[in-house]
N, C-alpha and C positions, 0 to 999 in steps of 0.2 A: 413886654416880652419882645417887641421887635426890636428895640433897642437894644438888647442880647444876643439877639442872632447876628443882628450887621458887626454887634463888637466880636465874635467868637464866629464868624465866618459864615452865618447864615445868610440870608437874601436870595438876590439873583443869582443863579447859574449862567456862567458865560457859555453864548451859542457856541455849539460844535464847528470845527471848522469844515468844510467840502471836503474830500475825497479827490483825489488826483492819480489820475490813471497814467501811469508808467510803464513803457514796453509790457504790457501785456497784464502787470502788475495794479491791484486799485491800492493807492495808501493814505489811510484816514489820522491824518492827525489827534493825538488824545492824550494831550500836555497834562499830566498832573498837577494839582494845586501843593504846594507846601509852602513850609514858613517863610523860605527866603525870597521865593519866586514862582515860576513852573519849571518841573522836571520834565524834560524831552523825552515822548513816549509818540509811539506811531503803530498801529496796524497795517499789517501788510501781507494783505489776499490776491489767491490767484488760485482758479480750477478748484474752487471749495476748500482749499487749503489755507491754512491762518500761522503768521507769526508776528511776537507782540515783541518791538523794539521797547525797552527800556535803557536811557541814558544816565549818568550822574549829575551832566552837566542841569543845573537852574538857571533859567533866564528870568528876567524879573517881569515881562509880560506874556500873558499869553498868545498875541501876535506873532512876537517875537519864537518864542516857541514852537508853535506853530509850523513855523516858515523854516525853523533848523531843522523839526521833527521829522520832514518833509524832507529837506536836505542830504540828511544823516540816512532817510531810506530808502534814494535814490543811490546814495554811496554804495551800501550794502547790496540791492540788488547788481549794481554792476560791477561787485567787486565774488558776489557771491550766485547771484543769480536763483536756480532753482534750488541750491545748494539750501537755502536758505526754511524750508521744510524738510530736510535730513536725506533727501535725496543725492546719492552718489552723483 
């Protein structure tokens, strides 16, 4: 059986990556797994409030993902700021 799972995606789960706190903002990386790579996904909380960045883009590690996910919603907060929970 374990040799079913490593073929078809079981096993280990890769460790979460830290949380990085941005002007006021926490944002926790949480790259999706899919067949080509990982799809850039990031959390990004503030004052009890939650919004969940999902990207198109796949990177082939989750590293790598990671560190754009991250990237991608430092962009967002300073292109959007509070805006970013449907706040005027």
């Amino acid at each position: 059986m374990a040799l079913f799972s490593k073929l078809f995606g079981g096993g280990k789960t890769p460790e979460p990556a830290p949380s990085e706190d941005y002007k006021d903002f926490a944002i926790t990386p949480v790259p999706q797994k899919e067949s080509g790579g990982w799809r850039l996904s990031a959390r990004i909380e503030k004052d009890g409030q939650e919004h969940v960045l999902i990207r198109s883009d796949v990177l082939q590690t989750k590293e790598q993902a990671d560190d754009a996910s991250i990237a991608k919603a430092k962009q967002m907060i300073d292109e959007q700021g509070e805006r970013l929970f449907g706040s005027p």
